[in-house]
C-alpha positions, 0 to 999 in steps of 0.5 A: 842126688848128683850136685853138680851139672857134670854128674846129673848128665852122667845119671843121664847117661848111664841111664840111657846106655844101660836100656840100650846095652839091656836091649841088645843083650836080650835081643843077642839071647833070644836069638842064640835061644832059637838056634839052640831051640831050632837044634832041639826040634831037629829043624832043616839045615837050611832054617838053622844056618839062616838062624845062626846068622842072625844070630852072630849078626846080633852077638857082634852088633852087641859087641860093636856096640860096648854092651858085652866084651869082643872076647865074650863075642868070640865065645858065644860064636865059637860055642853056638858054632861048634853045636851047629857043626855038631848037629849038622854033622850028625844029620848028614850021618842020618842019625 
């Protein structure tokens, strides 16, 4: 237990930013999940691009907010990016 005034406030902190900081990434992870869960059961263009966007939208809020690094951001996007290009391609082919 913190003796001073100082560090009991940082427990309380730290506290508080961990719950927020888990929330955001679980909520930016369950969005990627349904992009990548939509590509699996071969969903329509239209449903996974709507999908995709939600999901950058909450991989940058994530890194806007501190909870993961921006260069972490930037991969989590480029990745889901490049299987959203992959599968849209694939489908305009008529695979």
């Amino acid at each position: 237990m913190p003796n001073k005034m100082s560090a009991e406030k940082r427990v309380r902190v730290s506290e508080k930013r961990r719950v927020l900081n888990k929330a955001y990434k679980t909520s930016m992870k369950n969005k990627i999940k349904a992009v990548l869960a939509a590509i699996a059961q071969k969903k329509s263009a239209e449903e996974i691009m709507e999908l995709f966007k939600k999901a950058q939208s909450a991989i940058d809020k994530a890194a806007r907010n501190g909870a993961i690094h921006k260069n972490q951001a930037s991969r989590r996007k480029s990745r889901l990016a490049a299987k959203v290009k992959a599968y849209l391609g694939a489908e305009k082919q008529g695979v």
